[in-house]
C-alpha positions, 0 to 999 in steps of 0.5 A: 896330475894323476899318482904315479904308476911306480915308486920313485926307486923304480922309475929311476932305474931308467937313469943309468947316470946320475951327478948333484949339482948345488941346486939340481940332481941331475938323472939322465941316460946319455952325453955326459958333456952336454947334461954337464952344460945343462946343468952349469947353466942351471946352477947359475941361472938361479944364482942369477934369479937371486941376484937380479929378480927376487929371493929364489928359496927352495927345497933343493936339488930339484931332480931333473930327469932328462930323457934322449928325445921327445918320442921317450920324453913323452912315452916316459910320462904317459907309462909312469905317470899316466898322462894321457896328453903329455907336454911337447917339452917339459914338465915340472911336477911339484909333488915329485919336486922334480923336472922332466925333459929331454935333451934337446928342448932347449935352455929357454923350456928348462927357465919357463919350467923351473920358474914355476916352482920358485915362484910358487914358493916365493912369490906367494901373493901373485896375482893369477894372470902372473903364474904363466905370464912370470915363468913364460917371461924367462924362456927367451934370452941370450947371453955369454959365459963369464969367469963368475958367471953368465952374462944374461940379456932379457926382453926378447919376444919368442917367434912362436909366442908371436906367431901364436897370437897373430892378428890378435896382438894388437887388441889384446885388453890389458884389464882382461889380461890382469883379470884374467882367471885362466892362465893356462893353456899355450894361447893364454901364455901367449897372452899373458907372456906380454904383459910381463914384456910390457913391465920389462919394457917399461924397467919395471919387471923386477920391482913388480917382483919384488913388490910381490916378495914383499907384499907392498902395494903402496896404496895402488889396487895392484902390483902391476899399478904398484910397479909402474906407479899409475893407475891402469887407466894410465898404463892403456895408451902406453900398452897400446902403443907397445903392442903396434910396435912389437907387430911393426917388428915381427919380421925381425922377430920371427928370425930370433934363434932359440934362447942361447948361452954361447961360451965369451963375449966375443962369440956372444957379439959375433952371434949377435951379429949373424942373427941381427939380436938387439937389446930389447927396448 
């Protein structure tokens, strides 16, 4: 990434507003009430990352800068930070220890995003194809607000990632994927997303995590081979067969709403109801 084009003082002095939470320091410009929700959310999704996936430790408060729109998201970075190509919904910069988005992106782009940063620091010993297909597992979810917290619910395809990858869903090779030595770029996310999708499916997302955390791979050559206890060469029908079952359901998929937090339970089962949202299996 190219230095910044003004200090940090500077640059935030576009910020009229400012508010701490726990974990994040929040820099915006307008409506209080829904940056108020961005960051309740943001709180609690890594009091969650605690509890049910690994030991989420960082420098906090990340700063978040959230912008009014795309158009001033995307003009903010190319004038301060002299991108010439700016992201279309956020962006974390690892040197500034701060994430930059805009207000309507959605809670799924915050997850993906703040993602990166605690599984740099946490999970160190990742494999490659694990830097985008981690952090892109964790944009898409539903769920409902209870007294102690949110009440979250995993492993839904994204619409666009599987509009993205097309007729090249069901030949995806799972040996290049895990071998992969290009995680980035939107197709390659695309791909990369499955194979996390796959370890959820499977109930073994959160063990890989947290077999990565602690460096075990218990005699297998992979964490991936360590989570579902066979070796890869066993794993391919079972992936296969994943594969022909999520193109049987992309109809349904490509109606998903954008990832969601609705304010009960009975709200939750009502707008499980209208979208036709089912737990993934």
């Amino acid at each position: 990434m190219s230095p910044p084009t003004a200090t940090t003082q500077s640059y935030l002095e576009e910020f009229p507003r400012h508010r701490q939470f726990k974990y994040f320091d929040f820099y915006y410009k307008r409506s209080p009430e829904r940056i108020e929700g961005i960051a309740r959310f943001a709180d609690a999704f890594v009091a969650l990352v605690n509890r049910d996936f690994f030991k989420a430790e960082y420098d906090y408060p990340i700063r978040v800068l959230v912008l009014e729109d795309r158009s001033a998201f995307q003009d903010f970075l190319r004038r301060r930070f002299r991108m010439q190509d700016p992201p279309g919904f956020g962006i974390f910069m690892s040197q500034e220890k701060m994430f930059v988005t805009y207000e309507d992106s959605g809670l799924g782009t915050f997850t993906h995003e703040i993602m990166h940063p605690l599984v740099e620091r946490n999970l160190k010993d990742r494999p490659l194809w694990a830097l985008e297909g981690i952090p892109t597992f964790f944009e898409k979810f539903y769920g409902y607000w209870k007294a102690d917290g949110p009440e979250v619910q995993w492993g839904y395809q994204n619409p666009w990632r599987i509009d993205m990858l097309g007729t090249n869903l069901t030949r995806l090779d799972l040996k290049s994927l895990l071998a992969t030595r290009d995680p980035q770029g939107q197709f390659r996310e695309s791909d990369l997303r499955m194979v996390s999708m796959f370890l959820w499916q499977q109930g073994k997302f959160q063990r890989f995590l947290q077999l990565i955390q602690k460096r075990e791979k218990n005699g297998y050559g992979s964490y991936f081979e360590a989570a579902l206890e066979m070796p890869v060469e066993r794993v391919i029908p079972l992936w296969k067969s994943y594969l022909n079952d999520v193109a049987a359901r992309r109809n349904a998929i490509m109606r998903l709403p954008p990832s969601t937090i609705v304010k009960d339970e009975p709200t939750f089962k009502e707008f499980t109801r209208v979208f036709g949202i089912e737990i993934e299996k």
